[in-house]
N, C-alpha and C positions, 0 to 999 in steps of 0.2 A: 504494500500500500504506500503510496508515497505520500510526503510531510508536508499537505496543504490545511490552511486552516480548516475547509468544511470537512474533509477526515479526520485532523486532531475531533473538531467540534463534535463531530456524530462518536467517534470514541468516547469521548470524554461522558456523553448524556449515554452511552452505552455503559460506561463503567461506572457511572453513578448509580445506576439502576442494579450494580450488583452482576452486570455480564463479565466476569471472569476474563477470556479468552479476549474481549474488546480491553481490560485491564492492560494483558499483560502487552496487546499490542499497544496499546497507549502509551505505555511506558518504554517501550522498545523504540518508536517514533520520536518520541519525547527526548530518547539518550539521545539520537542522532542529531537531534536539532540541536541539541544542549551543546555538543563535540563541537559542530560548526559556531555557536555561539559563543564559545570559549577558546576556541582555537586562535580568534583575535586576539583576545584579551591578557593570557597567560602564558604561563610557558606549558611547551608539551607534556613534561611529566605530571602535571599537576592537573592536565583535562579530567582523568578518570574519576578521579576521587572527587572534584567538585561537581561532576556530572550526577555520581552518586548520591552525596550532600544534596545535590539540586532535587533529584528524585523522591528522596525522603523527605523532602520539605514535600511535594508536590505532593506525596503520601499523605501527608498530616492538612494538607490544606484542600483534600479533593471535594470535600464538603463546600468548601466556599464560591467554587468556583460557579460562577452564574450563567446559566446557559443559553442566557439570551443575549451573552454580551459576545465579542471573539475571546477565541480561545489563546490566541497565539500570545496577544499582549498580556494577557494572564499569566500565563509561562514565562515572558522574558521577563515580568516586574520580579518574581520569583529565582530567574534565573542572576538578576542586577545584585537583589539583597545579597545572594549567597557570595558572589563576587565581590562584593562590596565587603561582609565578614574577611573571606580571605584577604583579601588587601590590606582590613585592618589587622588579622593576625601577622599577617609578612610587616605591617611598618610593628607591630609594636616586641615582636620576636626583636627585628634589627634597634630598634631603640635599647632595650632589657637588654644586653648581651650577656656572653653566658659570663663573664666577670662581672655583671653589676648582682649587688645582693636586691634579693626579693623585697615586696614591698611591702610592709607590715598594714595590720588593716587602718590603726591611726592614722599613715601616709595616706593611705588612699582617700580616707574621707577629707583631709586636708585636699589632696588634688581635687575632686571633685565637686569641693566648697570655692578651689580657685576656679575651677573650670564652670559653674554656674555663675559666678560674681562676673565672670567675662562677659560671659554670655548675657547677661542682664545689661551690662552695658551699652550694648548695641540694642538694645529696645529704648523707645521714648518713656521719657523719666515716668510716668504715671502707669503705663505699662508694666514697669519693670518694678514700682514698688507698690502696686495691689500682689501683683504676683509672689513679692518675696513676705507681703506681710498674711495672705490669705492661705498660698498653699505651702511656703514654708512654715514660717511662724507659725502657725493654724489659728489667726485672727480671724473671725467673723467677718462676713460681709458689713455686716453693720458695725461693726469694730472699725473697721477697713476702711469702711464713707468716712468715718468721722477723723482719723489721723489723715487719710489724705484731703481732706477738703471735697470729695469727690457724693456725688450722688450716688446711691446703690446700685442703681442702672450703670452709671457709667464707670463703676470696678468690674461688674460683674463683665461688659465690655469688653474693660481692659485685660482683666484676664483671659477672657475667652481670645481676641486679635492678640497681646504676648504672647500666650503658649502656643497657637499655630506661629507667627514667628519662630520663636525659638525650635518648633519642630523642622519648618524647612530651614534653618541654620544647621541644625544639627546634621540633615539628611544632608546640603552639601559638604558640610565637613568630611 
């Protein structure tokens, strides 16, 4: 069968349905496309095993897939994350070298109270401090209006437009 979306797509409503045999081709279709998708991106030795990684994710997420949507771009957002994890495993292997000592869990909360205070700073000021006072601190909305001067609608706002911010920052990071 070749690797066009309306195949993946009729597999995919075939193996949701519990057809076995439309599974295992799914998945066999799936690796190929996955090969060619990562053959850019990485190096050779490394296709197989992120191919597989890609697959068990696809395992664990075959409930969510919608099938009135395509299939294909469902697959490659799946295939990006996984990519994306190794990338960050390869820089943060090369940062940690095997002479640096591990980092104790104090350090780490330390890094990741600096790496939020960064990150809060690239948000406008009222964004950034509903957010550090509502979901860090765990001040009340109405706690929240009244230290920043702000209306309860417009924290509630601000949290809600900060934290998308802060999620597509994070995602291109």
């Amino acid at each position: 069968m070749s690797i066009d979306e309306p195949s993946l797509a009729r597999l995919m409503a075939a193996s949701q349905r519990g057809d076995r045999a439309a599974y295992r081709a799914l998945l066999g279709d799936c690796g190929k496309w996955l090969a060619r998708y990562f053959a850019r991106r990485i190096a050779p030795h490394q296709i197989d095993d992120l191919v597989q990684e890609t697959l068990v994710s696809v395992h664990r997420k075959l409930a969510t897939c919608d099938n009135s949507r395509p299939f294909l771009p469902w697959l490659a957002a799946i295939a990006r994350y996984r990519w994306i994890d190794l990338l960050r495993r390869q820089r943060d292997e090369i940062e940690l070298g095997e002479s640096d000592a591990a980092v104790g869990a104090e350090d780490e909360v330390v890094h990741a109270r600096l790496s939020l205070d960064r990150m809060l700073t690239l948000l406008p000021a009222g964004q950034a401090q509903a957010i550090m006072l509502v979901k860090i601190e765990g001040a009340s909305i109405a706690e929240a209006s009244q230290i920043c001067g702000q209306s309860e609608s417009l924290v509630k706002v601000n949290i809600h437009r900060g934290l998308k911010k802060l999620a597509q920052l994070i995602e291109s990071e």
